[in-house]
C-alpha positions as CSV (number, residue, x, y, z in Angstrom):
1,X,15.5,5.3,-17.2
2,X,17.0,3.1,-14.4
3,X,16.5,6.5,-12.3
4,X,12.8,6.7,-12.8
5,X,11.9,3.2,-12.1
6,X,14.3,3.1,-9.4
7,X,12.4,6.2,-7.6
8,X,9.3,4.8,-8.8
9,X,9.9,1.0,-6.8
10,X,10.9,3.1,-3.7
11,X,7.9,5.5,-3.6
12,X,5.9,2.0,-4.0
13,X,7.9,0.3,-1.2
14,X,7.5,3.3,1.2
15,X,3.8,3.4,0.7
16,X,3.6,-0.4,1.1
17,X,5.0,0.4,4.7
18,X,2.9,3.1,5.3
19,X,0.1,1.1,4.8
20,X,1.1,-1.8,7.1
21,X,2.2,0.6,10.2
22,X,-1.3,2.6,9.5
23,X,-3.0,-1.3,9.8
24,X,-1.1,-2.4,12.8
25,X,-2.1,1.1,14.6
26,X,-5.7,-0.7,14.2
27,X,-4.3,-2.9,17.6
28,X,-3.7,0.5,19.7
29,X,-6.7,2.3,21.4
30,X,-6.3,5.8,20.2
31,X,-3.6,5.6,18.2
32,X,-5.2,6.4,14.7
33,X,-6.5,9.4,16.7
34,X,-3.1,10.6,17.4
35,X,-1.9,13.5,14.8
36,X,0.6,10.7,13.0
37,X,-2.6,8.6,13.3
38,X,-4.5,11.5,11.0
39,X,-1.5,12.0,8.5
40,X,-1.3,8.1,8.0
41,X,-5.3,8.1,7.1
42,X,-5.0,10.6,4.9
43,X,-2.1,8.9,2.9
44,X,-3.5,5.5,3.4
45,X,-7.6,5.6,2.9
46,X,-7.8,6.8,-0.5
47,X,-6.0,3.6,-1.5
48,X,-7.9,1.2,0.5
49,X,-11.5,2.6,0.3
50,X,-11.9,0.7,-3.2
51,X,-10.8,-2.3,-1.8
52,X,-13.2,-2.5,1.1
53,X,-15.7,-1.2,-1.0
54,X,-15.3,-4.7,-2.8
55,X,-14.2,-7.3,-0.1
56,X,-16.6,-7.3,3.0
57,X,-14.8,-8.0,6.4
58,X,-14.6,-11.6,7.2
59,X,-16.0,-11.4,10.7
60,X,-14.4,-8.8,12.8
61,X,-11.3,-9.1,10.0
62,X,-10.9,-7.1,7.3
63,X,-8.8,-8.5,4.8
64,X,-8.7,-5.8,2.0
65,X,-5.1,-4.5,3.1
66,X,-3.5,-7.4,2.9
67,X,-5.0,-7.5,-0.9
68,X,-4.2,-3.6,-1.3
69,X,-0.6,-4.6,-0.4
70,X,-0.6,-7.5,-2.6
71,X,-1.4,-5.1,-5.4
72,X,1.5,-3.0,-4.6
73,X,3.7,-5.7,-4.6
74,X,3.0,-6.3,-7.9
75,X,2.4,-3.3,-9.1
76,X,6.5,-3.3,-8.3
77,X,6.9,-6.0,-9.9
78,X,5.4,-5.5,-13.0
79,X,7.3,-2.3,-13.5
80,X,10.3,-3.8,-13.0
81,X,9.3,-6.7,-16.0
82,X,8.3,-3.4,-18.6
83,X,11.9,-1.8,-17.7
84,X,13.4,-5.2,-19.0
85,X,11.1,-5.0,-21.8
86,X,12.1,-1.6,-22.2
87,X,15.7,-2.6,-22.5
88,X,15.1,-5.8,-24.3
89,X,16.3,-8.3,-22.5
């Protein structure tokens, strides 16, 4: 069971980084053209779509990643406090 949650955390934490490099290409002209650019898009849009769909850009910032990665972080979090559930502690 540790396993699962274990892989689980990790898959979460990966994707948490893939999702800040694919924001911090946002600085570099071209990069999110580039074919790791594409890759990182494909991985990463899905997940932030719904959350620009409901926060609008404050000005020329959009502040839905930072709320997508919030989510992720406790998503994580939250599975960890069900495994200790799960044990009964």
């Amino acid at each position: 069971m540790y396993s699962l949650f274990s892989v689980l955390t990790t898959a979460l934490e990966i994707y948490s980084w893939v999702l800040i490099i694919y924001i911090l290409m946002s600085w570099f002209p071209g990069a999110r053209q580039s074919s790791f650019g594409n890759i990182l898009a494909r991985l990463a849009e899905p997940f932030l779509e719904p959350f620009r769909r409901i926060i609008p850009p404050l000005g020329m910032i959009d502040i839905s990643p930072i709320v997508a990665i919030l989510v992720l972080r406790f998503a994580t979090a939250g599975m960890w406090e069900l495994y200790k559930i799960l044990l009964g502690y």
